[in-house]
Each structure stands twice: as structure tokens, then as C-alpha cells.
PQR file of N, CA, C, O and H, with PARSE charges and radii, in Angstrom:
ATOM      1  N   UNK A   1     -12.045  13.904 -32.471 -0.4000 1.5000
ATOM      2  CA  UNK A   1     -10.938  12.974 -32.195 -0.0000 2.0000
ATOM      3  C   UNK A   1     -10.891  11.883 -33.273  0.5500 1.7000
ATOM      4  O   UNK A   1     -11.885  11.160 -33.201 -0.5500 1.4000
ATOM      5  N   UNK A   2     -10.102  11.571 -34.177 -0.4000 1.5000
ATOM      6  CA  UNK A   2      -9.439  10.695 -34.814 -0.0000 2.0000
ATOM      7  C   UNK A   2      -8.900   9.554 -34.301  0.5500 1.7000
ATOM      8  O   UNK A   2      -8.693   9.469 -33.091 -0.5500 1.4000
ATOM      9  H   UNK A   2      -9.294  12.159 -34.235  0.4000 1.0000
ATOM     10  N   UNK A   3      -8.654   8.703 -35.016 -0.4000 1.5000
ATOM     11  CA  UNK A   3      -7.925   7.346 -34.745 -0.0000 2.0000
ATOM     12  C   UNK A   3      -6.275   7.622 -34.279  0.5500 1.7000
ATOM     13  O   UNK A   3      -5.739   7.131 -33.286 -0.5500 1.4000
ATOM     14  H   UNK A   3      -8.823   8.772 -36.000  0.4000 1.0000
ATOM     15  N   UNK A   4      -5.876   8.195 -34.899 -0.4000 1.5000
ATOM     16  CA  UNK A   4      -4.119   8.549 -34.568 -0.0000 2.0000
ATOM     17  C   UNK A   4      -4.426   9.483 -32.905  0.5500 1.7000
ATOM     18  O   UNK A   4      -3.703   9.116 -31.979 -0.5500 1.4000
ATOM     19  H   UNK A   4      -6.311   8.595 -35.706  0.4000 1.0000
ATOM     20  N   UNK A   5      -5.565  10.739 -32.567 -0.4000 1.5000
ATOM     21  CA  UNK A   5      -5.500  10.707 -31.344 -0.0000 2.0000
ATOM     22  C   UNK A   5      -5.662   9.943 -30.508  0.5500 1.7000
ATOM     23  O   UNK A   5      -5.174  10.170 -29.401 -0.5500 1.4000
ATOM     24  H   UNK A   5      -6.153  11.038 -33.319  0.4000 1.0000
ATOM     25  N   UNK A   6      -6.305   8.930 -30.717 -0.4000 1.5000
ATOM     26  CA  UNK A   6      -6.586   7.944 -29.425 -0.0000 2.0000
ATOM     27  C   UNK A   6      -5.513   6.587 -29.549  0.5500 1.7000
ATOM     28  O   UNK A   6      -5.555   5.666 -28.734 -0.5500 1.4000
ATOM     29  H   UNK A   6      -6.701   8.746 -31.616  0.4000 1.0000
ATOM     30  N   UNK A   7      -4.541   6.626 -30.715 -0.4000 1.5000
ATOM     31  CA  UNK A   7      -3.727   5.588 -30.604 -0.0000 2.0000
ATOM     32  C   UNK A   7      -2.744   6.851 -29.575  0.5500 1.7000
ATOM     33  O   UNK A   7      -2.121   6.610 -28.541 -0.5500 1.4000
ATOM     34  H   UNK A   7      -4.507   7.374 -31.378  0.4000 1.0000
ATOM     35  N   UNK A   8      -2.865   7.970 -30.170 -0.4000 1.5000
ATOM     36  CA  UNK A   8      -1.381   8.811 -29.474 -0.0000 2.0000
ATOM     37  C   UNK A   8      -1.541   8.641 -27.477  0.5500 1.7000
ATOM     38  O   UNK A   8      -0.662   8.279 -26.695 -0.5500 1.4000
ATOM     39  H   UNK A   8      -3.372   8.166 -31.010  0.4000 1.0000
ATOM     40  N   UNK A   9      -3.088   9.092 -27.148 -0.4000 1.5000
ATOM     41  CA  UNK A   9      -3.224   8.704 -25.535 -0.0000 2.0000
ATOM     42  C   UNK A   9      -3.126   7.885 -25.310  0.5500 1.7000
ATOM     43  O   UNK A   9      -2.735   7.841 -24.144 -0.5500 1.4000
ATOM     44  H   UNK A   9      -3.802   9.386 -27.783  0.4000 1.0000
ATOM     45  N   UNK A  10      -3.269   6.688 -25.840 -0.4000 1.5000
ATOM     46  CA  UNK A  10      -2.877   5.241 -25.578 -0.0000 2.0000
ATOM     47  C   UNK A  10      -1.537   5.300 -25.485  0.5500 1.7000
ATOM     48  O   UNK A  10      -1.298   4.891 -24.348 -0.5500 1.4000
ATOM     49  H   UNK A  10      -3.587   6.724 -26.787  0.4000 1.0000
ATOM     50  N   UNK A  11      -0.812   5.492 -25.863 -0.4000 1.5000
ATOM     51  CA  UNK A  11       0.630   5.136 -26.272 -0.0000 2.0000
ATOM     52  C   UNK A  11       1.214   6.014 -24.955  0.5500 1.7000
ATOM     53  O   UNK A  11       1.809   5.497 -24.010 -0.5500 1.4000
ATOM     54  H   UNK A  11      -1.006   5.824 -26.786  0.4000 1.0000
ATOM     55  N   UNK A  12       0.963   7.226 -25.072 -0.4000 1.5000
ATOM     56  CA  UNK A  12       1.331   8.191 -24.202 -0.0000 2.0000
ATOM     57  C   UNK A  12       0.622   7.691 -22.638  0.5500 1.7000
ATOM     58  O   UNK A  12       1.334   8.063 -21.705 -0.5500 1.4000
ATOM     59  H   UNK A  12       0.479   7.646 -25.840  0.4000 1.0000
ATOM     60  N   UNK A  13      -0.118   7.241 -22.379 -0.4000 1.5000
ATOM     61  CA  UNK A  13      -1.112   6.725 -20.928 -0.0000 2.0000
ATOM     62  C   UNK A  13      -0.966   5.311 -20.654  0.5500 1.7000
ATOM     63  O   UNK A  13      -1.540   4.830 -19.677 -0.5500 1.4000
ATOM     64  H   UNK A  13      -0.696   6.938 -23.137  0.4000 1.0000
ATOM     65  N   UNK A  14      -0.223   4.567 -21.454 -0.4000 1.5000
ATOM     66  CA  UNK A  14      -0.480   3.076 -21.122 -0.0000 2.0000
ATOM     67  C   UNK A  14      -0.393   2.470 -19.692  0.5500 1.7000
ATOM     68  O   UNK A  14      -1.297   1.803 -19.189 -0.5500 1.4000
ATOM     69  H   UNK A  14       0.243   4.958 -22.247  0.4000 1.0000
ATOM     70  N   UNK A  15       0.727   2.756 -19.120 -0.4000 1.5000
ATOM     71  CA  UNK A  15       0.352   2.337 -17.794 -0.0000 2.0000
ATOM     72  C   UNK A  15      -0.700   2.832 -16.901  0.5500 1.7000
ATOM     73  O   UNK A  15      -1.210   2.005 -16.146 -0.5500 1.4000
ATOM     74  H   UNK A  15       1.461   3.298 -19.529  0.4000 1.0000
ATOM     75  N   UNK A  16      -1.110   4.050 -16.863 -0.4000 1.5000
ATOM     76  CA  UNK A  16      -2.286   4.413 -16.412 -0.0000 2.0000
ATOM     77  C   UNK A  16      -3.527   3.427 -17.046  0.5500 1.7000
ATOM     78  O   UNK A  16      -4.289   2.935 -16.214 -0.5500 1.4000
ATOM     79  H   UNK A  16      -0.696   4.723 -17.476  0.4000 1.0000
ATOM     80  N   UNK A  17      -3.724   3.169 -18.262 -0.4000 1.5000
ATOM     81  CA  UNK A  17      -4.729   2.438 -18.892 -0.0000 2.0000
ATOM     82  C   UNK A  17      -4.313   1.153 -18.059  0.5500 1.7000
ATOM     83  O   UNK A  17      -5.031   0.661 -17.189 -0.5500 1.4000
ATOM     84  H   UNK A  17      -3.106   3.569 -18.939  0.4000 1.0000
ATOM     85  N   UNK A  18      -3.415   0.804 -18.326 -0.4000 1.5000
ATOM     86  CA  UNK A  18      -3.139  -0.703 -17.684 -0.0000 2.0000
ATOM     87  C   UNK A  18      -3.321  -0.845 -16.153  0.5500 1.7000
ATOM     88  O   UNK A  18      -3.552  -1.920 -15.601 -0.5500 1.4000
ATOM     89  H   UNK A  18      -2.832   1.204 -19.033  0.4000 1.0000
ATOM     90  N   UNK A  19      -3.200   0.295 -15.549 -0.4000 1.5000
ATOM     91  CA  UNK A  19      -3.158  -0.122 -14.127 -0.0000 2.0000
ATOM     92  C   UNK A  19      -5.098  -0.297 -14.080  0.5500 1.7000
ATOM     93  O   UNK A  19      -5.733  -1.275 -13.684 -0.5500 1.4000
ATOM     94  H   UNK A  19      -3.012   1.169 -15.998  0.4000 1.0000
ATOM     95  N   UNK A  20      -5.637   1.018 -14.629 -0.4000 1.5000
ATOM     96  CA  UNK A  20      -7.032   0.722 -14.639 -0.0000 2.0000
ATOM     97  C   UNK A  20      -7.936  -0.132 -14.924  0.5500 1.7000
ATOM     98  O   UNK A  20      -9.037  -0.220 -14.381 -0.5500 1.4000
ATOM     99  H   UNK A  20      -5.122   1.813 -14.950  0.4000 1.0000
ATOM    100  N   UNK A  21      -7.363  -1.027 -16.089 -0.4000 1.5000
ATOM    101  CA  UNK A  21      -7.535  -2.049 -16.300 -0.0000 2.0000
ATOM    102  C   UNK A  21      -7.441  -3.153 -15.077  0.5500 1.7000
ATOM    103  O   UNK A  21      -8.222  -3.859 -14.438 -0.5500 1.4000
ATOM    104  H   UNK A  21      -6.469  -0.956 -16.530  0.4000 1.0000
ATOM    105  N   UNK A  22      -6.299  -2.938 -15.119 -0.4000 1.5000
ATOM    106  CA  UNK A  22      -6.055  -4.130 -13.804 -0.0000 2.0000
ATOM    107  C   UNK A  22      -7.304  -3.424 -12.547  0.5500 1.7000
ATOM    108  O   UNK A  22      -8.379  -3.912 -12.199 -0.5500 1.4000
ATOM    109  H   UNK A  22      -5.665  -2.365 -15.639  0.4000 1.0000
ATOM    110  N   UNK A  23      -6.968  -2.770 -12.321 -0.4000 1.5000
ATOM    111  CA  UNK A  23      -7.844  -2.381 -10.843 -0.0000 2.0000
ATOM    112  C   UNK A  23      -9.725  -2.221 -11.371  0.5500 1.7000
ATOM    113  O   UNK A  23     -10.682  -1.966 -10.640 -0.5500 1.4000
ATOM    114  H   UNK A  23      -6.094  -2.373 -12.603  0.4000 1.0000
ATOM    115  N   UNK A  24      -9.711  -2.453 -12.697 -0.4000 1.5000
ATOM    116  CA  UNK A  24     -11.263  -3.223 -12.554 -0.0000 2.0000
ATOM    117  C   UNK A  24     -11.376  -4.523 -13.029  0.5500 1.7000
ATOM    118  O   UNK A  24     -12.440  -5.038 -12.685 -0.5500 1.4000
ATOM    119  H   UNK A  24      -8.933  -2.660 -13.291  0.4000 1.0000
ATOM    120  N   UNK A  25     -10.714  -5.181 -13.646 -0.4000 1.5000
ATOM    121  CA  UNK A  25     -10.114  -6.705 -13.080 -0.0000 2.0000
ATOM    122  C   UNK A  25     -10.565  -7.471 -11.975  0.5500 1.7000
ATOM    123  O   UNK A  25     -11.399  -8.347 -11.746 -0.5500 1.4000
ATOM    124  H   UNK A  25      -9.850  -4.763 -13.926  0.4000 1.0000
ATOM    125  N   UNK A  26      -9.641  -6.768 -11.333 -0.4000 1.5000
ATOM    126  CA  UNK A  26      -9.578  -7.077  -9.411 -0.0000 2.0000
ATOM    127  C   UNK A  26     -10.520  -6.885  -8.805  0.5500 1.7000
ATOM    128  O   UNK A  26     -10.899  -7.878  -8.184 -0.5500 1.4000
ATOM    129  H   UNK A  26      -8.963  -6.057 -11.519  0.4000 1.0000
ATOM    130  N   UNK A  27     -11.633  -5.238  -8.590 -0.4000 1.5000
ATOM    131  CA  UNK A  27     -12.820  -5.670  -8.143 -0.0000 2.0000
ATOM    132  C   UNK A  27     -13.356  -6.371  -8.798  0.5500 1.7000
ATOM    133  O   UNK A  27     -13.779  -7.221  -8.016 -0.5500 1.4000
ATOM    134  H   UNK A  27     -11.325  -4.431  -9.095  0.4000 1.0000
ATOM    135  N   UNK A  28     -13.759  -6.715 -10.075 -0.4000 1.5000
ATOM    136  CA  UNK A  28     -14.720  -7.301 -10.487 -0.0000 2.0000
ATOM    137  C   UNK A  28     -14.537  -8.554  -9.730  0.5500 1.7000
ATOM    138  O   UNK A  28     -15.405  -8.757  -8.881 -0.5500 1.4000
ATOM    139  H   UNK A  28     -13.416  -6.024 -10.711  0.4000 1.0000
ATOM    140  N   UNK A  29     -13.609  -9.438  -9.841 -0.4000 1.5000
ATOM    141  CA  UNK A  29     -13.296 -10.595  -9.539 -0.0000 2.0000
ATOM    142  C   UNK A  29     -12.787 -11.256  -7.802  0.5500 1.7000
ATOM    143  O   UNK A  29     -12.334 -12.329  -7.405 -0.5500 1.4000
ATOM    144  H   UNK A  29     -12.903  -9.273 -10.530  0.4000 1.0000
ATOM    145  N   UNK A  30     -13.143 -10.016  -7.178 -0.4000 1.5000
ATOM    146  CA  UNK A  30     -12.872  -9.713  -5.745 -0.0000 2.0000
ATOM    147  C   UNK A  30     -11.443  -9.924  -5.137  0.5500 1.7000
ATOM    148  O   UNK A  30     -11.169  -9.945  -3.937 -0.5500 1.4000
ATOM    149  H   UNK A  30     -13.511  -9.144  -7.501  0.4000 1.0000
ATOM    150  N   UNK A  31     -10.656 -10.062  -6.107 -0.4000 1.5000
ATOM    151  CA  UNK A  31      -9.593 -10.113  -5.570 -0.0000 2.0000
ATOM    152  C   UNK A  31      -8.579  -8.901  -5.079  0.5500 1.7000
ATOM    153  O   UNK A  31      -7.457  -8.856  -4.574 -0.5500 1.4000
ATOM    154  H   UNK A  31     -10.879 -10.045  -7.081  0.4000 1.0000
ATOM    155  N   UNK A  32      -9.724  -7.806  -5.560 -0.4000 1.5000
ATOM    156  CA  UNK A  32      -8.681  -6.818  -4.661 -0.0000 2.0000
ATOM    157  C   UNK A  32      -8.874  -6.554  -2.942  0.5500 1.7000
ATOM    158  O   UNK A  32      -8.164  -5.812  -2.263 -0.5500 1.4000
ATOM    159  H   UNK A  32     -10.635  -7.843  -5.971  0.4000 1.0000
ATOM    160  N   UNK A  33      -9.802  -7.213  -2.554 -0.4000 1.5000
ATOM    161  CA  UNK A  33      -9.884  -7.368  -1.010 -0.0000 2.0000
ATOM    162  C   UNK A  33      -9.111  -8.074  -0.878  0.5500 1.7000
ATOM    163  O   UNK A  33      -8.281  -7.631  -0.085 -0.5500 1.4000
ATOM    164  H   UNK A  33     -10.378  -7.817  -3.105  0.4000 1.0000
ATOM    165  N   UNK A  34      -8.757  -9.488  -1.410 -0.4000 1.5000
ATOM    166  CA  UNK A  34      -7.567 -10.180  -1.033 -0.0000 2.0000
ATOM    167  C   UNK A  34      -6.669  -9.987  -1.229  0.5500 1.7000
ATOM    168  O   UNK A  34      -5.975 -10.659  -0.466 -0.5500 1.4000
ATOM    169  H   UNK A  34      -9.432  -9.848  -2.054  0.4000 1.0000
ATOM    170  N   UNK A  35      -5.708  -9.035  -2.267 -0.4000 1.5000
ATOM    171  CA  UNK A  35      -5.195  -8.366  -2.292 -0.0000 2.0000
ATOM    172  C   UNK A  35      -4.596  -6.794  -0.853  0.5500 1.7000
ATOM    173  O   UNK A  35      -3.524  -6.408  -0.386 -0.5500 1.4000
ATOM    174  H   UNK A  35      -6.271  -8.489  -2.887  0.4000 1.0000
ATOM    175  N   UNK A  36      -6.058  -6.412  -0.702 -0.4000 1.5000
ATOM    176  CA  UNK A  36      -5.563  -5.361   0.640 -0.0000 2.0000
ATOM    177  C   UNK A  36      -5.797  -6.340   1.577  0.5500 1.7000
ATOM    178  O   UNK A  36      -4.895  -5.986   2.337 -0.5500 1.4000
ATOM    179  H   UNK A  36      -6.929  -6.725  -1.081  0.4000 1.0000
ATOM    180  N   UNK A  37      -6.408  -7.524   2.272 -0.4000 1.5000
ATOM    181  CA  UNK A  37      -5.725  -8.124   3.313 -0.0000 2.0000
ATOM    182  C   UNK A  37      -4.619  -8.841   3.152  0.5500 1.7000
ATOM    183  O   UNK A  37      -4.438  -9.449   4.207 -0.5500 1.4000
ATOM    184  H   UNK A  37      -7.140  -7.812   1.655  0.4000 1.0000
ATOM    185  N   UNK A  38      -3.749  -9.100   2.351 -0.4000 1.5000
ATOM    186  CA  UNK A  38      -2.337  -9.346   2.184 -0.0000 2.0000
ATOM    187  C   UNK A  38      -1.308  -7.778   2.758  0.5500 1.7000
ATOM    188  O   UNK A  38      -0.287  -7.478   3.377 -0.5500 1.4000
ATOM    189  H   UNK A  38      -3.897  -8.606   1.494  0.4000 1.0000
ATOM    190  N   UNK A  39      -2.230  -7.297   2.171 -0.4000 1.5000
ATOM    191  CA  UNK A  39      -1.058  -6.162   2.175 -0.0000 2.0000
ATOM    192  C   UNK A  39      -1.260  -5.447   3.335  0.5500 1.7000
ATOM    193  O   UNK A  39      -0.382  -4.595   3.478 -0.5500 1.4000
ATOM    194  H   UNK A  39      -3.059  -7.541   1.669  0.4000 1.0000
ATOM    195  N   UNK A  40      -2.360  -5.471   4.523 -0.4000 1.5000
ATOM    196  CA  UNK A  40      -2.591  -4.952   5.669 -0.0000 2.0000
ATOM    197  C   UNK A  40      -1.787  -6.199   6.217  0.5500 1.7000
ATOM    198  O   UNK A  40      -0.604  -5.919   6.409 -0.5500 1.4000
ATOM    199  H   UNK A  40      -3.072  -6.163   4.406  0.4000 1.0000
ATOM    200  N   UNK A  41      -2.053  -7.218   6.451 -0.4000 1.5000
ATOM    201  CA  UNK A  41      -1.314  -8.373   6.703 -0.0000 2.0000
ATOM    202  C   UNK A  41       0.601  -7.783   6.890  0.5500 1.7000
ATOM    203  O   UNK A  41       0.966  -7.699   8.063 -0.5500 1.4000
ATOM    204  H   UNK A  41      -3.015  -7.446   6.295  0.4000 1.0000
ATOM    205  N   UNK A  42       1.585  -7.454   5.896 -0.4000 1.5000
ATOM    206  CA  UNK A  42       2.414  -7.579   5.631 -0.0000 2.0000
ATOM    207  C   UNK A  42       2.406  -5.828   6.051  0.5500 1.7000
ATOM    208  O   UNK A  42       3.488  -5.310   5.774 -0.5500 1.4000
ATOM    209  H   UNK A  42       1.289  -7.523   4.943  0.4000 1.0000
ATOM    210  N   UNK A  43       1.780  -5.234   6.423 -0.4000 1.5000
ATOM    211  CA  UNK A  43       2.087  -3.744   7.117 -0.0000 2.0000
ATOM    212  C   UNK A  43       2.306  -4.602   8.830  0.5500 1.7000
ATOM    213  O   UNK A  43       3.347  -4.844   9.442 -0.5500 1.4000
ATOM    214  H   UNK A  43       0.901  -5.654   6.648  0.4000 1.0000
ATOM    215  N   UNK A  44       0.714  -4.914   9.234 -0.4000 1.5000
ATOM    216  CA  UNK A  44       1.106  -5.083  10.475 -0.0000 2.0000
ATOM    217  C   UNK A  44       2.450  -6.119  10.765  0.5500 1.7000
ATOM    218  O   UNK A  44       2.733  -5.972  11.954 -0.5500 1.4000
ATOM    219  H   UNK A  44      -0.131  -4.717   8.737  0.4000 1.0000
ATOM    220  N   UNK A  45       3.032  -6.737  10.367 -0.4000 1.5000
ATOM    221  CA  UNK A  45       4.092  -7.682  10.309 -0.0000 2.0000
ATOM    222  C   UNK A  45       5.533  -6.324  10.352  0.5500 1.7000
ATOM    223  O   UNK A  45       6.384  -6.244  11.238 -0.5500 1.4000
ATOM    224  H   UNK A  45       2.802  -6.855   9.401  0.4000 1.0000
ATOM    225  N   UNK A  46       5.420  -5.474   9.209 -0.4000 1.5000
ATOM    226  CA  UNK A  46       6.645  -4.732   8.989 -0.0000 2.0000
ATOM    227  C   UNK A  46       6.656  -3.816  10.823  0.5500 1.7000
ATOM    228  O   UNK A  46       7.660  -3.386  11.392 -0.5500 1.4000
ATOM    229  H   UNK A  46       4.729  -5.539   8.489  0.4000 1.0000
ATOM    230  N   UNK A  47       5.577  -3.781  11.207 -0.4000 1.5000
ATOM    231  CA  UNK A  47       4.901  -2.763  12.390 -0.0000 2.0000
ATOM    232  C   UNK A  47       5.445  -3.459  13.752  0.5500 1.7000
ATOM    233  O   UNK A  47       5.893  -2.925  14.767 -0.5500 1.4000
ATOM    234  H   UNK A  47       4.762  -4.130  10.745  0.4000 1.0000
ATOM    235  N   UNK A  48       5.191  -5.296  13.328 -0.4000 1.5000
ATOM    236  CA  UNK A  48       5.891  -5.791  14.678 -0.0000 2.0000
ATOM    237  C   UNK A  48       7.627  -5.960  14.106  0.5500 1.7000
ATOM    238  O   UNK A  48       8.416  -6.120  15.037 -0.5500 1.4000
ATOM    239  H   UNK A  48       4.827  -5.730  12.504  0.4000 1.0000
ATOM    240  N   UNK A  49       7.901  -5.950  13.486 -0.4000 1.5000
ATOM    241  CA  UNK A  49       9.218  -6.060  13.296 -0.0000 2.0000
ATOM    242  C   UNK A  49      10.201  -4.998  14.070  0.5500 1.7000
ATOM    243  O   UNK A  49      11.231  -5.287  14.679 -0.5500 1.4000
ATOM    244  H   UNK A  49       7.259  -5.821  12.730  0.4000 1.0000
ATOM    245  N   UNK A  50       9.648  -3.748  13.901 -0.4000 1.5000
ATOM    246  CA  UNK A  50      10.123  -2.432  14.053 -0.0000 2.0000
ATOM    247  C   UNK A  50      10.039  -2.112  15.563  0.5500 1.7000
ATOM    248  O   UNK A  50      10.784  -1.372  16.205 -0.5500 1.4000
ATOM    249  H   UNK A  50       8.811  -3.514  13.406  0.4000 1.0000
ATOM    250  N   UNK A  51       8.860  -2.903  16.042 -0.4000 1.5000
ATOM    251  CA  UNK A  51       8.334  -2.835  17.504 -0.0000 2.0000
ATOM    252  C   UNK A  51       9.510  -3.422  18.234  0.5500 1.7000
ATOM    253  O   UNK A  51       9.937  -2.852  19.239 -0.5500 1.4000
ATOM    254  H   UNK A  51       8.255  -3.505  15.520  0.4000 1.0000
ATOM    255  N   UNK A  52      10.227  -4.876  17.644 -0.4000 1.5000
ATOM    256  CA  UNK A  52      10.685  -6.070  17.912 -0.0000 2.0000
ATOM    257  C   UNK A  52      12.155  -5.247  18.149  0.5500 1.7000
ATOM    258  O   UNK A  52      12.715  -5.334  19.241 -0.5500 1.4000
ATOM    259  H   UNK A  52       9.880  -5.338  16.829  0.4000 1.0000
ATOM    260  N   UNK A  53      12.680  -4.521  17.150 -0.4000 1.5000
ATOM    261  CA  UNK A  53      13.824  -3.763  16.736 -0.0000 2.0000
ATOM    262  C   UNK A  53      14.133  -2.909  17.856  0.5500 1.7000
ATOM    263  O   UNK A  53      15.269  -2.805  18.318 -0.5500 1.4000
ATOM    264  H   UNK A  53      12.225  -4.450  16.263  0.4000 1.0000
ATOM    265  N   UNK A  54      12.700  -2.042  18.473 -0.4000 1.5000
ATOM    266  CA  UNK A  54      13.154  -0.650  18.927 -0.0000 2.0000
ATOM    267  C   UNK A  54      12.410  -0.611  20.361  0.5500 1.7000
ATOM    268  O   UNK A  54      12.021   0.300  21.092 -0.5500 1.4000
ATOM    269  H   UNK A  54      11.777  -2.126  18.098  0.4000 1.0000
ATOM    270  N   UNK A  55      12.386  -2.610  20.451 -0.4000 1.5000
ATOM    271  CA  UNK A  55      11.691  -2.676  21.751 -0.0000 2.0000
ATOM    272  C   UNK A  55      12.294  -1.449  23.415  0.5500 1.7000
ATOM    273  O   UNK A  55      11.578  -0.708  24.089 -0.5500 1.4000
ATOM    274  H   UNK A  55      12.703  -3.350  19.857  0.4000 1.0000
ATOM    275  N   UNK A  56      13.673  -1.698  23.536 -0.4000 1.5000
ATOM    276  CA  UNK A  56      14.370  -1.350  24.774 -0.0000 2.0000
ATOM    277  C   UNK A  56      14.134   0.491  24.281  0.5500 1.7000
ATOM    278  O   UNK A  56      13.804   1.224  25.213 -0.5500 1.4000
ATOM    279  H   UNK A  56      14.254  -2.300  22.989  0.4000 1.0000
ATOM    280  N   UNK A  57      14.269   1.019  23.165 -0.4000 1.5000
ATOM    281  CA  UNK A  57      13.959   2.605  23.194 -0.0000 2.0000
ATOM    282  C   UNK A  57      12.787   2.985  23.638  0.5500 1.7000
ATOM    283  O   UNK A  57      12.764   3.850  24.514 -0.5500 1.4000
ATOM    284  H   UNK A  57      14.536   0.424  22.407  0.4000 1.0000
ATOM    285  N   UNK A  58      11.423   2.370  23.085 -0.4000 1.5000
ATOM    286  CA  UNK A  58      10.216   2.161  23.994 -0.0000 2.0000
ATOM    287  C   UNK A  58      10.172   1.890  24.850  0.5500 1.7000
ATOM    288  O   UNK A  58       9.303   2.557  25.413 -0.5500 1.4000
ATOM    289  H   UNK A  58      11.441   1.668  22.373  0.4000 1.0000
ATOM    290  N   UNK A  59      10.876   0.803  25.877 -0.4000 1.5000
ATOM    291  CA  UNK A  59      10.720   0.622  27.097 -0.0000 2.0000
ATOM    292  C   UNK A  59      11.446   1.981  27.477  0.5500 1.7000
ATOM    293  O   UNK A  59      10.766   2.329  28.442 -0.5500 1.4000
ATOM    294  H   UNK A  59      11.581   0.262  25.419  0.4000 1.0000
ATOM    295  N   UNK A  60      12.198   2.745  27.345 -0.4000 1.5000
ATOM    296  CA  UNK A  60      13.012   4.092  27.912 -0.0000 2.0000
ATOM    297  C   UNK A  60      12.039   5.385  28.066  0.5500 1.7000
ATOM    298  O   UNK A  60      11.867   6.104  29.050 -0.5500 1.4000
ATOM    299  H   UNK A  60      12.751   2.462  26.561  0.4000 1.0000
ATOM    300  N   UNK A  61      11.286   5.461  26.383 -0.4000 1.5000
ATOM    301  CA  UNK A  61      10.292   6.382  26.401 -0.0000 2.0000
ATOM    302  C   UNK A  61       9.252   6.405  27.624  0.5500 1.7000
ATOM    303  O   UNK A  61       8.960   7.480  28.147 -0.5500 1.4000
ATOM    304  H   UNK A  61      11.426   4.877  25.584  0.4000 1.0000
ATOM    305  N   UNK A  62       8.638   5.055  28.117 -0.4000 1.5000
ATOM    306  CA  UNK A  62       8.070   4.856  28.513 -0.0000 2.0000
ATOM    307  C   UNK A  62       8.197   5.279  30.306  0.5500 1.7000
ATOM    308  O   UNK A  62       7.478   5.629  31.242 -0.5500 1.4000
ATOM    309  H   UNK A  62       8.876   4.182  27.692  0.4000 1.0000
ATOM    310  N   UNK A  63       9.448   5.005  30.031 -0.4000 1.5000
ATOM    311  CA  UNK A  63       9.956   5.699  31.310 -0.0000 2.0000
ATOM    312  C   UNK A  63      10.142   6.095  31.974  0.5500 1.7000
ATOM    313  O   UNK A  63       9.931   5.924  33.175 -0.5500 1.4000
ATOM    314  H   UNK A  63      10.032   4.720  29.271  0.4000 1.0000
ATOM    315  N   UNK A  64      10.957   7.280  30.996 -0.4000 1.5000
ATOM    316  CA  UNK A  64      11.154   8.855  30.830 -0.0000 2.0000
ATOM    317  C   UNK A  64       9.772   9.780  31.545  0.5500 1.7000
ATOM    318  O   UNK A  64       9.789  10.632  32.433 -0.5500 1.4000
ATOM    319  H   UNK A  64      11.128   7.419  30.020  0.4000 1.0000
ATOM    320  N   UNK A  65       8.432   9.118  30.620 -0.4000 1.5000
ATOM    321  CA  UNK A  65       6.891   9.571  30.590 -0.0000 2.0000
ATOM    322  C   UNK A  65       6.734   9.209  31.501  0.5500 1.7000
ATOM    323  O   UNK A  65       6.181  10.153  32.065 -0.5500 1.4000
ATOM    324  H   UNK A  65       8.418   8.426  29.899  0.4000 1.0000
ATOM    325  N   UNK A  66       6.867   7.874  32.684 -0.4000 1.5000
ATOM    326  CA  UNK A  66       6.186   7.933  33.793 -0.0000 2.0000
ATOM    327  C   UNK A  66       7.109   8.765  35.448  0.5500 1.7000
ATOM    328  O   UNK A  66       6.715   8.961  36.598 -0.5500 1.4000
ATOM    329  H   UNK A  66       7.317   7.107  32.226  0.4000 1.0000
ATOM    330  N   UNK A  67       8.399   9.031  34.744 -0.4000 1.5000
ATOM    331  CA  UNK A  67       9.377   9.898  35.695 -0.0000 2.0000
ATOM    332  C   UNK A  67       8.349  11.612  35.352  0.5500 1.7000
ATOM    333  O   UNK A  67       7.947  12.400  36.208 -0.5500 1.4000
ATOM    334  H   UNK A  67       8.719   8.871  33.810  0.4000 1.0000
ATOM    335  N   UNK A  68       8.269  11.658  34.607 -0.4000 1.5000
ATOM    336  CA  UNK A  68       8.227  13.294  34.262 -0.0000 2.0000
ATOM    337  C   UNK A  68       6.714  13.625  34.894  0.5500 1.7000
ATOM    338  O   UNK A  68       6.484  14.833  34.939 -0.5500 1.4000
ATOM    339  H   UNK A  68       8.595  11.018  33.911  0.4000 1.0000
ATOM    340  N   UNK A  69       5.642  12.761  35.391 -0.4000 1.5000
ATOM    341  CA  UNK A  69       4.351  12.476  36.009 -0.0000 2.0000
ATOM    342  C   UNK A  69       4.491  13.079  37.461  0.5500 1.7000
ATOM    343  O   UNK A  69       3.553  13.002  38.255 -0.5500 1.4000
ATOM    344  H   UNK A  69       5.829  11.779  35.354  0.4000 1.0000
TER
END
């Protein structure tokens, strides 16, 4: 391998290089745990939203399941 191949995977991979970069960054510096509790954070939130949305179809399901008993 030559210099022009490893500029060519570079060039051709950069965001892969860059994301890897970044994601040993982040552990090193622990911020990718704070990172996934943000983002578990902002799942369970999207989770009550949807709950909040489709409350009365759940209350029906629920229903339905204790008629069919």
C-alpha cells in the first residue's frame, strides 16, 4: 500500500473514518453514556406521546380483550 492508496480510502471512507473517530472521542471522554441517556430519555418521551395520542384505542383494545375472556 502506497500513499495515494490510503489518501484514495480516506477520501472514499471519510464519514465512516469520521464517525469512528467521533465514537472513540465519546467513549473515551464518557460522553457517549450521556449521550444514550439523552436519547433513551427522548425515546421514552416519543413512547408517552404516542400513548397520550392513542390513549381511547387502547382503552377499546383493552376491552375488546376483557369481553372475549
Amino acid at each position: 500500500m502506497n500513499i495515494e492508496d490510503v489518501l484514495k480510502f480516506i477520501i472514499k471512507n471519510k464519514y465512516a473514518i469520521a464517525l469512528g473517530v467521533v465514537g472513540v472521542v465519546l467513549i473515551n471522554t464518557g460522553l457517549f453514556y450521556i449521550i444514550f441517556k439523552v436519547l433513551f430519555v427522548v425515546m421514552l418521551l416519543m413512547l408517552g406521546v404516542y400513548v397520550d395520542k392513542n390513549v381511547d384505542k387502547i382503552k377499546e383494545l383493552i376491552k375488546k380483550v376483557r369481553k372475549e375472556k
